[in-house]
Structures are given as C-alpha cells and as structure tokens.
N, C-alpha and C positions, 0 to 999 in steps of 0.2 A: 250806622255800623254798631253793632252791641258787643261791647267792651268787655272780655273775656281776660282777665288777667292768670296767668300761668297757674296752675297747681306747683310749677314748676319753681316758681319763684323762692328760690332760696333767697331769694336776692338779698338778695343781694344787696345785706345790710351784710353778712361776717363770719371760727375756729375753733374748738373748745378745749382739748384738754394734752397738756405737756406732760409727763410724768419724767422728773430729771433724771435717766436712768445713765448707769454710765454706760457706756455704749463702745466697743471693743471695735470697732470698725472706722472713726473717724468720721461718721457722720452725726448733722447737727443743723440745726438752725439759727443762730445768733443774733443781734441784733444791739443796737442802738438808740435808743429812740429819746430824744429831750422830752424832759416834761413828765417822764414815766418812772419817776426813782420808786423802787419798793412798790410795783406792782405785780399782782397776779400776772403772768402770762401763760396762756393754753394757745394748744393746737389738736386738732381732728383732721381726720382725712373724713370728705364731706362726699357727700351722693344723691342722686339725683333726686330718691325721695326720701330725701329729708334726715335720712339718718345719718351718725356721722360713726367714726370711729377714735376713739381718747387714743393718743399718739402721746401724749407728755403734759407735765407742768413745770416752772421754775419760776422763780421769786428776782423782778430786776434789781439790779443796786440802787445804789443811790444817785447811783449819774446813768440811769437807765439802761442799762448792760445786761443783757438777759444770754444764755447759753441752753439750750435745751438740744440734748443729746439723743442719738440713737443708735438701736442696734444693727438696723439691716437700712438697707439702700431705701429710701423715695423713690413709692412706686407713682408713675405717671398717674395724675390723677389729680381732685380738687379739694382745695384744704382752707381751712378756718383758723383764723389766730383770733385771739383776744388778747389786748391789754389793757388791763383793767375793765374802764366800760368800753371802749374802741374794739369794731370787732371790721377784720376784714376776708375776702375769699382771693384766693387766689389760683393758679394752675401752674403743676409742677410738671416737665417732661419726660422724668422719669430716669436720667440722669443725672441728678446734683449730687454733691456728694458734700459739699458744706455751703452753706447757704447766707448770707451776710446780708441785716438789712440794716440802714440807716434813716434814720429821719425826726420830725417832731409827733408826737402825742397831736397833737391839733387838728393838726395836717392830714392823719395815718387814713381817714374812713373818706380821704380822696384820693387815695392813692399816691399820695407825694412821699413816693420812698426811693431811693436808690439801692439798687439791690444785684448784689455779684455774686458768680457762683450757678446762677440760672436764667438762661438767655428767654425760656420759656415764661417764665415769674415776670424780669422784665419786658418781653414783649404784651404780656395782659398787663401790665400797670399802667405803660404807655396807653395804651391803647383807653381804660379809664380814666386819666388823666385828660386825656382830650374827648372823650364822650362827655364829661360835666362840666370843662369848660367851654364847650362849645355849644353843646346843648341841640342833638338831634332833631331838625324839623322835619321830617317825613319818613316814610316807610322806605322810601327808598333808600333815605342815608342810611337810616338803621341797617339792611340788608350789607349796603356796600361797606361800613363799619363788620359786620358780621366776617364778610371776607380778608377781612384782615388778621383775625386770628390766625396765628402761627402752628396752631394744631387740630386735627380736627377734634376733639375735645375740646378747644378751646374757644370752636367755630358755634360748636352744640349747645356752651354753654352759655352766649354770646347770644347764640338768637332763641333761647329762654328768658336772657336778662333784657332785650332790646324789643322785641316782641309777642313777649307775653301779655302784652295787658289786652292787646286786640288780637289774638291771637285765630282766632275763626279766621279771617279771610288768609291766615299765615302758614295753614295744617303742611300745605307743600315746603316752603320752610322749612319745617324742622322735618318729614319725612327727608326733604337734601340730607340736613343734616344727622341724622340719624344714620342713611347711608353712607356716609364717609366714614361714620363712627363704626360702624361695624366691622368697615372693611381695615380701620387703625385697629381697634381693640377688638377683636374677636372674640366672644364667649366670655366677656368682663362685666361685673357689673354694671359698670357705667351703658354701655353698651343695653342689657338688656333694661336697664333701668327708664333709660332714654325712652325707648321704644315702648315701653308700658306707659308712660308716661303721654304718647302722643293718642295711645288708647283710650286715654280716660281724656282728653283733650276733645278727641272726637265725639267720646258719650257728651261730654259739659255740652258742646256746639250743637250735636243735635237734642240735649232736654232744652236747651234755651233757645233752642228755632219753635219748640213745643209750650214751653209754657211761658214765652218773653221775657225769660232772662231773670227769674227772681227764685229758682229752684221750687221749693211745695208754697211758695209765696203767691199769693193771686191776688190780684187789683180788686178791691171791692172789700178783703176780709180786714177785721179785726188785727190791727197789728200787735204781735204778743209782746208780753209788757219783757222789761230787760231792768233789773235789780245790782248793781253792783256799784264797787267803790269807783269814786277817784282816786288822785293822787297822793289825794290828803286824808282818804280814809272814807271820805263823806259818801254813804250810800245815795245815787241817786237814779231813779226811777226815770224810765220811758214816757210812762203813763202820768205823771206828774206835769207834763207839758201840753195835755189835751184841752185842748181849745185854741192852739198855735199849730200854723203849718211846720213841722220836722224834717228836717235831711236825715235820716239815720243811716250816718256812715259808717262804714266799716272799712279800716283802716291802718298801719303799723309803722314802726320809725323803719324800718329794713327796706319797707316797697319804696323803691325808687318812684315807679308811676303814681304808688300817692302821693309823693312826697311832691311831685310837680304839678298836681293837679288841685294841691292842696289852697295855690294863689286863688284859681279861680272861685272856689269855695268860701274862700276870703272875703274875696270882692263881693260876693252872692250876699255873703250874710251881713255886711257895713249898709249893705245898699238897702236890705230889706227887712233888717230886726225890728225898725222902730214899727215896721206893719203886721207882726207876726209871726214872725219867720223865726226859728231856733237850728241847730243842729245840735245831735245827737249821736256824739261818737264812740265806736267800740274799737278798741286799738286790741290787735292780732301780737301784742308783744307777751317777752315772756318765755317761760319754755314749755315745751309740747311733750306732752307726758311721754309719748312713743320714745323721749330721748331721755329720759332720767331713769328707765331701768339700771343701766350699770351706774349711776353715778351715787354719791352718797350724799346724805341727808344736810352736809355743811354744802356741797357740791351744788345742790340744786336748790336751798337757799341763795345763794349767792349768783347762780345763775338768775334767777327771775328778780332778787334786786338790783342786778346789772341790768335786766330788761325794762323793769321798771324805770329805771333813771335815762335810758336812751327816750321812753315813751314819754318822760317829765320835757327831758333835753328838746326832743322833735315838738313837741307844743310850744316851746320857744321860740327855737329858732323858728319855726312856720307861722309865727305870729297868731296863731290858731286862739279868737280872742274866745270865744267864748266857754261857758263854764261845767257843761256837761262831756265832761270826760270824761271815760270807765273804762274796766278791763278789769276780766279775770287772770291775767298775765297767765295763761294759758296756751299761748300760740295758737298751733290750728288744730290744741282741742279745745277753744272756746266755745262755752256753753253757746251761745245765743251765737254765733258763725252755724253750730247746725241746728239751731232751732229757726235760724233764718233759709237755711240750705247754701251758708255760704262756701264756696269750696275754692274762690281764688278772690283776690282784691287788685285794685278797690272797688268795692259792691254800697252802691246805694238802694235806700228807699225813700221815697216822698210820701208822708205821711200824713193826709188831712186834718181839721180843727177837730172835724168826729172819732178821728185815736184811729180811722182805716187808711190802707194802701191805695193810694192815688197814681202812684208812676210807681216801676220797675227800674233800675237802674240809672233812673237822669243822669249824666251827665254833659253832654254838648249840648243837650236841649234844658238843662236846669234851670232856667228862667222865667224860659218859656212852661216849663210844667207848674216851676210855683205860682207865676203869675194865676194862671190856675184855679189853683188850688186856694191863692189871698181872697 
C-alpha cells in the first residue's frame, strides 16, 4: 500500500499570532497554563491550505496568565495557539464568546487542557487526549474515532489528521467528509478549501500509481546531492555519504505519522549501521514562506527559531541517534522537498553505495529493500 501522507497535514503539530487589542465586545481567549510565565502567546485562525489568519498577540505573566482579547465573535472554524515553543490546533463552534484554558506547558502539545466556555474545543481535546493515549491500530479505529467529532469540520479535520498518510485507499473518506462540510458550511472557506484539497489528493494518487511514488524521482538516477545545516550550524552534505546505503528521509516535528514511524527507523538503523547503513534526514520544520507575507521581520525570526527548537526537541525525544540532521527551516517551501517532488510526508528514499535511487518510498518493506541494497 503506498503511503501518501496528506498535503493536508497541517498537523497537526499547532496558532500564530494574538494581537492584544482591546476588544469592546467581551470576547477573548484566556488561559493559564504552569510553566509558561513571560511567554509569547499567538493565535491564528488556521485553513485548510495552510494559510492562517493573525487574530492577536499577548505576553503571559509571571504565573502564566495570558488574556488575549477580541473584537467580534469566533467564527466556527480551526485555530492555532502558540506558547512559546508549544504550538496547538484546535476547533472553535462558532459560538464562544470567552474561552478559559487551563493546564501545564509540558502537557499543552497533548492536549491535556481543561477548557470552559467551548463545548466544541472540549470535545476535540478529548478526543486527542485519547487518540495518543491510546494509539490507533487500524484504519478502522481511525474511521470510527473520525465519527466522533462533534462537528462536521471537526469530522474533515479528523480524517485529514488520522488518514492522511495513506490516504489513496481513503479518497471516499474524505469526499464523506467533504460532503457533510458543505452541507454545514456552505460557500466558506474551509468548505472549498476541503474540496480543493481532495483534488490535488487525487492528482498525488494518480502521479504515484504513474511513477511509484517518488514524484520526478526514478529508480536508477543519480540522487541529487542536499547541502544544508544542522542544528548546530554544521553544513552537511547528501553526497558526503556515498559508498553507504542511505535512508533519505523526509520528515517534521508537527507530522504525527513521522513522528510514529520514527521507532521503526530506529530500530532499522541500531540494527544495520555497523554494515553500512546511514540515514539522511530533511525535517519540513520551520515557516513556509506563503505565511510570512503579513508578518514582520522580528515575527518571522522568531517563528522559524521556535521551529527550529521543536525540530532540535523532536530528535530528542525520538531518540533519532544519528548525526545527519538538516533543514532549511523552510516548511513546505523547502528546497530539496521540491527538488525531490516531495508534496506530503513522510517520504523516503533508499539510496545505494553508488549515490543512486534504489527504492521509492520503503517503508513496511525497509529492510527488506536495505538488505538489498547492503
């Protein structure tokens, strides 16, 4: 089954921009959160491709108290907070009118928040909360998790986050869902956003029944070379590895599906480094230039050093031992994402000792291609 992970995938790593206006109406977003004194916090209202809208900023106290205010009502729809480096999404029903969150910093990028004010906000938290503790085994639960969203926006967004990464055998899926959305939100963004959305879903499915899944990439060529820092600054080169078999992954702290597929990659490379075997990662973190038009020049510094530090933070926690790291912090306008033709993650390549494309995508079968390839 070839693993098509969403275009869609805001995923569902996270809100950007609060602007603390006062706001004559009573509406607001608040919050508590331990662990967070004296931080940035933003919010955006988020869409399905990819662009968001600056809704506000405000600065927490010191015992993590944040108040960001507005002028008109919360319109139904999906929104991004950050604080600090913590970024979460969520869905609003289009009636709140003050919104209370509480919780810890630690905790916030699993959703362990208590939140009054919006039955809607709480019912996707829950519902998060036990998607990662639990940990989805099949297409099926995914599906029947889908149904439990409280809105049909909430359903749409649901089986983008839970079915996106194999998303070809799912196209009816999300046309379901698309028609629910149409018939809730008529003539709305999200709405047509959705539905453009399953368009280009359909092109990806059928270029990758066409060329096996590696976009202008073909089995045989030359794999082109990828120049860029680490974490630490240290440019390190693709081609600098030829004469060892390569994984060249591509991958981001936000995608949930790497982020779980990241053990077995693990396991791959403890088992087969001392024979040869490297990986080569391109992390999709960062901001995507499509979104830093309105923002300014301290704004989006600081956005791609918060991306950065999630992309430092995700090598951590995923024990991800080895030492070719890179990123253009970028997002999904990273260079070498379209010099590879990549348009959704996680996208592999297996890369033989001769610096050429041996496999397309390995992933269930990654062992068996390296063995291969050793």
């Amino acid at each position: 089954m070839k693993k098509i992970q969403s275009l869609l995938l805001i995923l569902l790593p996270a809100m950007a921009i609060f602007t603390a206006c006062n706001g004559q109406a009573g509406y607001a977003l608040k919050g508590n959160i331990a662990g967070a004194a004296n931080l940035q916090v933003t919010l955006d209202q988020a869409h399905f491709d990819r662009s968001n809208v600056s809704l506000g900023m405000a600065t927490s106290d010191a015992k993590g108290n944040f108040n960001i205010k507005q002028e008109k009502a919360f319109e139904e729809g999906l929104y991004r907070l950050s604080i600090g480096a913590k970024r979460i999404y969520f869905v609003l029903g289009g009636k709140e009118k003050t919104i209370d969150l509480k919780g810890d910093l630690s905790t916030l990028d699993k959703m362990e928040v208590q939140v009054t004010g919006s039955p809607t906000f709480t019912c996707y938290a829950k519902l998060i909360q036990d998607i990662l503790k639990n940990q989805l085994k099949s297409p099926e639960e995914a599906k029947a998790k889908v149904q439990e969203g409280c809105t049909p926006l909430m359903q749409a967004f649901l089986t983008s986050q839970l079915l996106g990464t194999n998303a070809g055998p799912f196209v009816g899926d999300f046309k379901m869902a698309a028609k629910k959305l149409d018939a809730s939100m008529p003539g709305t963004k999200y709405a047509s956003d959705y539905n453009n959305m399953i368009v280009q879903l359909e092109a990806q499915l059928a270029g990758q029944q066409g060329d096996g899944g590696g976009g202008g990439i073909q089995i045989g060529q030359d794999a082109p070379d990828i120049s860029l820092p680490d974490p630490s600054g240290k440019v390190r080169s693709l081609s600098a590895l030829k004469g060892k078999v390569v994984l060249l992954d591509f991958w981001a702290s936000w995608c949930g599906p790497c982020r779980r597929e990241n053990p077995h990659v693990v396991e791959t490379y403890k088992k087969y480094k001392d024979k040869g075997f490297e990986v080569f990662s391109v992390s999709l973190d960062g901001l995507d230039p499509r979104s830093s038009g309105s923002m300014g020049e301290e704004q989006v510094k600081k956005a791609k050093e918060s991306g950065k530090d999630r992309w430092k933070a995700a090598i951590v926690q995923d024990g991800l031992l080895w030492d070719n790291h890179v990123s253009d912090l970028q997002h999904w306008g990273s260079a070498p994402a379209a010099t590879y033709g990549v348009s959704s993650i996680p996208k592999t390549f297996l890369i033989g000792r001769d610096g050429k494309i041996v496999a397309l995508n390995p992933r269930s079968n990654l062992e068996e291609a390296l063995l291969k390839a050793l």
